[in-house]
N, C-alpha and C positions, 0 to 999 in steps of 0.2 A: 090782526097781527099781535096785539096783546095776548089776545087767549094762547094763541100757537108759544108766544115766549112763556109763558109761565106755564104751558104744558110740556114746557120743552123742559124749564128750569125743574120742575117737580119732577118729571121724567130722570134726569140729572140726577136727583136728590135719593131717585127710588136705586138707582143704580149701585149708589153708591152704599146703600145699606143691601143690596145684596149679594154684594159682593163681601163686604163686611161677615154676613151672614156666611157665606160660602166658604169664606176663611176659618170662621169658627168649627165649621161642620168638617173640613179638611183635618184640621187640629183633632177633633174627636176620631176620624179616622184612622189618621196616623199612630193616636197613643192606643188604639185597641188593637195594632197589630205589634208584635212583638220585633224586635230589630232580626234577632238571630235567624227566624224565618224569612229566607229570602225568595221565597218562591211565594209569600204571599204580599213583601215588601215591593216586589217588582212587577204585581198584579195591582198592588195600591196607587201605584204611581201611573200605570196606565191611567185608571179610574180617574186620578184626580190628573192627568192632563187631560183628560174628556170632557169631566165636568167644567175645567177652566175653558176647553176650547169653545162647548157649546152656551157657556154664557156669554163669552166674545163675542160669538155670534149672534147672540140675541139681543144683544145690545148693540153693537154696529147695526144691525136691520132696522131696528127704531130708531136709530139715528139718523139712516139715509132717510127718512121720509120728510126729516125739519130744514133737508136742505136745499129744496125748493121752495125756502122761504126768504126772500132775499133782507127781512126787516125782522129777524124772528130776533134780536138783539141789536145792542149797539155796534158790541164787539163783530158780530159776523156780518154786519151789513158795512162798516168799516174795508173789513179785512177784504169782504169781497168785492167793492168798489175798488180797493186799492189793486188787485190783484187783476181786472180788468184795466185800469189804467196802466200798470205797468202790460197788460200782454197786449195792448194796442196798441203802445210807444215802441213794442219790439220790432226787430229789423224783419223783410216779410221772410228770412229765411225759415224759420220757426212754422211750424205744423201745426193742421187745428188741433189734430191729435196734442202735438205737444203742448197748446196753449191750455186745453181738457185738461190735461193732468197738471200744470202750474195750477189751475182754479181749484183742482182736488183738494191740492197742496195748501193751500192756503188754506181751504175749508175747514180741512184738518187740523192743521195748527189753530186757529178759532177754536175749534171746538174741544182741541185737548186744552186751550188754556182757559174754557169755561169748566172745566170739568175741574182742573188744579186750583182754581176758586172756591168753587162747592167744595174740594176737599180741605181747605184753608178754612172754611166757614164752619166745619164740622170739628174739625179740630181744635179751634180755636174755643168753641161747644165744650169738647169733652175736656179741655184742657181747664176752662174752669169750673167746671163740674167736681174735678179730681181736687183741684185745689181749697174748692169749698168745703169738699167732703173732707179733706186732710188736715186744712186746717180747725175741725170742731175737734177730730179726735186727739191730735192734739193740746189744740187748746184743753181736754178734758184734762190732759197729764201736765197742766200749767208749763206745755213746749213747746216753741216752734222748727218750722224746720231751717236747716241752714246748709247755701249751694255749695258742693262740692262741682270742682270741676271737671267738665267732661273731657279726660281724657284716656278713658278705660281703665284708669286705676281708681275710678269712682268708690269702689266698693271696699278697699284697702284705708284710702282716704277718710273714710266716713269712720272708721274702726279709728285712725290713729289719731282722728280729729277728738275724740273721747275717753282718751286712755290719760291719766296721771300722769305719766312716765314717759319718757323721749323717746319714741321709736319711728323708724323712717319705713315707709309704704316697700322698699327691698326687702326689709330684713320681716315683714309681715308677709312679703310673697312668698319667702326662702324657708320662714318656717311654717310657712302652711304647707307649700312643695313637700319638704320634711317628713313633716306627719303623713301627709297622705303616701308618701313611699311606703312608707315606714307600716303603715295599715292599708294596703292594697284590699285585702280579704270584706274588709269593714266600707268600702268606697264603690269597687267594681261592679256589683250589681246593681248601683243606682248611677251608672256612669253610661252618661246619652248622649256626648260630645261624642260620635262617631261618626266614620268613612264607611263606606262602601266595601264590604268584605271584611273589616277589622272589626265584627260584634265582640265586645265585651274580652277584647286582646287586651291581654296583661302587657305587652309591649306596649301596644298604642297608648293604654294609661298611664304608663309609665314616662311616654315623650310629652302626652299632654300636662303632667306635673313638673317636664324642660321648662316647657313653652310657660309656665307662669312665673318662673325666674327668670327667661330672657325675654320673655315678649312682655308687652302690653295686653295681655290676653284679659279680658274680660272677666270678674269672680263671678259665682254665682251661690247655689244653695251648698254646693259639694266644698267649695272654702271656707263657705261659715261656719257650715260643720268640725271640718278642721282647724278655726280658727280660735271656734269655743272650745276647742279641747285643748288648744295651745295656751289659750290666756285662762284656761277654767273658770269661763264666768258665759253665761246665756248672753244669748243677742236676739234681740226682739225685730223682727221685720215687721214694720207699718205699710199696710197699703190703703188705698182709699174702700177699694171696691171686695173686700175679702178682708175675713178677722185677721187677725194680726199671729204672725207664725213667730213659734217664740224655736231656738235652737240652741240647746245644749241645758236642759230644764234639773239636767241632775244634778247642776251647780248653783251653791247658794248665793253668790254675789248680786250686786243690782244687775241689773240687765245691762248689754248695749243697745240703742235704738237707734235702728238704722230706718229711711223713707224711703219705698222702693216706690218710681213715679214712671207712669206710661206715656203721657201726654206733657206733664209740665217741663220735660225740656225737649228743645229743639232735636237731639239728635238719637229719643228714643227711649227704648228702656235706661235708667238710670237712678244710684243709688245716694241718698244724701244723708246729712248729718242730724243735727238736734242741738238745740241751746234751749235753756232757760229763757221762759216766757219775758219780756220788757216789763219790767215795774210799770203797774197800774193797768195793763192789759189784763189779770186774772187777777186772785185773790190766790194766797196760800204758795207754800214754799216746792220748788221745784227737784223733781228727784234728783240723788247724787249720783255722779257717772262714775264707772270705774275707775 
């Protein structure tokens, strides 16, 4: 019974990197098809509902075979003790049919809640992985990093966290909105926030530059852009795993240094700030922020 759980557990673990894998391969897909082609966007998405359906497939099949194992864990010999207890305390109106499918029932949940384990366990993996890695490059620029909060004005945040001057994360979204009206020409061909039918609409860019004055909309690379040209000063993106992307290089001010982190917070991508390394953690004086 041991062998069967840790070939189940490693089974598990294979699963999960290839689906990982799958993810990445989808992504290279998608960016070599062009949006404005839709007769080859609505050929892609076949594809990649195929390739998701037939790895479901492949993985539910190796999964039905671990569950004729009534000890192959704690968790699933548990769940399926309990799950016959409860279908033998039922009243006899209940069908064996129906009692089969409560014990499915159960099996299942077991097994997706070993599954959200190993993804817990990996995460937890790459989360200090990013954090090691971020914290040397860092510490190279005698900086650390510092949490902004996550409430999709992360990236706003990080910008007004570092500026001399009193500015409120609105009047950062209002003139970023601004600018990007204002240079539609300079924005629209690298603009991939789109719908279905509205490739590269001058209309739709124009709502989605609404949406960042009234919503909580998310920034990304297209408002830094815009942001360096409003404050005329570069802004450095740090990330662990990729050099570091510098935006708006024609401008001689210090930089702003913003953390862009995958794993180290809870709810995803997310953008953070920068302080001055703690006295006695590094040697040497820390660059001036804008």
């Amino acid at each position: 019974m041991e062998d069967s759980r840790s070939e189940q557990q490693r089974m598990l673990r294979r699963h999960y990197r290839e689906k990982k894998e799958l993810q990445a391969r989808i992504q290279l897909m998608k960016s070599s098809v062009p949006k404005s082609d839709k007769k080859k966007r609505k050929q892609l998405n076949l594809d990649v509902a195929r390739l998701e359906a037939e790895m479901e497939q492949k993985h539910q099949q190796e999964l039905e075979k671990f569950q004729g194992f009534p000890d192959i864990s704690n968790v699933d010999s548990v769940t399926e003790n309990l799950a016959k207890m409860d279908l033998e305390n039922q009243p006899p109106r209940f069908s064996r049919a129906q009692r089969k499918r409560e014990r499915r029932a159960a099996l299942e949940r077991a097994r997706q809640e070993r599954i959200a384990e190993v993804d817990m366990e990996y995460l937890a993996s790459f989360r200090q992985d990013e954090e090691e890695k971020l914290s040397a490059i860092l510490g190279a620029k005698h900086l650390e990093m510092k949490d902004m909060p996550t409430d999709s004005h992360c990236m706003y945040r990080a910008i007004q966290d570092q500026l001399v001057f009193s500015v409120t994360v609105e009047s950062l979204r209002r003139r970023t909105a601004e600018y990007m009206r204002k240079h539609v020409d300079d924005f629209l061909p690298f603009f991939s926030d789109l719908e279905p039918g509205d490739a590269y609409s001058r209309d739709y860019f124009l709502s989605y530059c609404d949406d960042i004055v009234g919503s909580a909309s998310w920034g990304g690379q297209l408002e830094l852009r815009a942001l360096s040209h409003v404050l005329q000063t570069p802004i450095e993106v740090i990330q662990a795993d990729s050099p570091a992307v510098v935006i708006g290089e024609e401008y001689t001010r210090k930089p702003l240094i913003l953390v862009y982190v995958r794993y180290t917070c809870n709810f995803g991508a997310h953008y953070n700030s920068v302080k001055p390394q703690e006295a006695g953690a590094a040697g040497g004086a820390a660059p001036r922020l804008f």
